[in-house]
C-alpha positions, -999 to 999 in steps of 0.1 A, spaced: 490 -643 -577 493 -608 -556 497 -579 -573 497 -542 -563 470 -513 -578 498 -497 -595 508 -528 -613 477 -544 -619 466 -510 -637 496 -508 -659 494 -545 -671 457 -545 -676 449 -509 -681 415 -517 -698 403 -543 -672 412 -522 -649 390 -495 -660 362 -517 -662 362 -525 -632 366 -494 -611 334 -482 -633 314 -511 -626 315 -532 -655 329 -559 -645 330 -575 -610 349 -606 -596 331 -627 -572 354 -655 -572 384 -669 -582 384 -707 -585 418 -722 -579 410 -759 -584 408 -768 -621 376 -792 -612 363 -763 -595 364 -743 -624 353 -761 -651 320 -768 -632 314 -732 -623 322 -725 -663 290 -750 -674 270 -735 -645 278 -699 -657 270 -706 -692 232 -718 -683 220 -685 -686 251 -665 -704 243 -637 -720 270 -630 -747 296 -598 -748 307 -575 -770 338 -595 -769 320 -630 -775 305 -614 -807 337 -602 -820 355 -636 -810 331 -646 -836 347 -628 -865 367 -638 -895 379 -605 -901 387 -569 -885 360 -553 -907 334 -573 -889 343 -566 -855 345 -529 -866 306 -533 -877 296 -554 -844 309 -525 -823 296 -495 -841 265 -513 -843 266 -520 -804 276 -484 -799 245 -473 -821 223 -492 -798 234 -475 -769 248 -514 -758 286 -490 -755 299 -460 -740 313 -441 -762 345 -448 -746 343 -480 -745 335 -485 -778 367 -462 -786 388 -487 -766 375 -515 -782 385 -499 -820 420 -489 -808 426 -524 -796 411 -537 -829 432 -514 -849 464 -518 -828 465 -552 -815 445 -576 -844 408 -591 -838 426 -621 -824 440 -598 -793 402 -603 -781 408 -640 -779 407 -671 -801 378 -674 -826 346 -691 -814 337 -713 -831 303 -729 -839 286 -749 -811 308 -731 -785 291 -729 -755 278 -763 -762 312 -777 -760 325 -753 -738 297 -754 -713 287 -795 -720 247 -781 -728 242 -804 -755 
């Protein structure tokens, strides 16, 4: 899928961000499914989990709110960043971070058990 800056930006404003300040780089995108799926059990052999993972863990709003002014406190989150997260939590629902995770995710997920 090619996309321009311009649009890219405007679709995935946050993402976008992220990555023209550092925090997130692409070294690969996998186009076989097979291909995929192994490089998702390799990846998760040493995963450290996100902000995001931690919120994906939540039942409700009020404890994603906690996890990232806790994160923030730490010094784990800009200030922006952590402003970002809040808006989207505010504006688009805990579940605009993804679906829940479940217990034993990354066992399933990533076949470590």
């Amino acid at each position: 899928m090619e996309t321009d800056k311009r649009s890219f930006k405007k679709k995935y404003p946050n993402l976008s961000k992220d990555l023209q300040d550092g925090k997130v780089t692409i070294t690969a995108v996998p186009t076989d499914p097979k291909v995929a799926e192994n490089s998702s059990i390799q990846h998760f052999q040493h995963y450290n989990p996100t902000v995001i993972d931690f919120i994906r863990r939540c039942d409700k709003k009020e404890q994603a709110a906690e996890i990232i002014a806790y994160l923030e406190k730490k010094g784990k989150l800009t200030k922006e960043f952590a402003k970002n997260l809040k808006e989207q939590l505010k504006k688009r629902g805990l579940r605009s971070f993804g679906s829940k995770k479940e217990d034993d995710y990354y066992v399933k997920k990533g076949s470590l058990g």
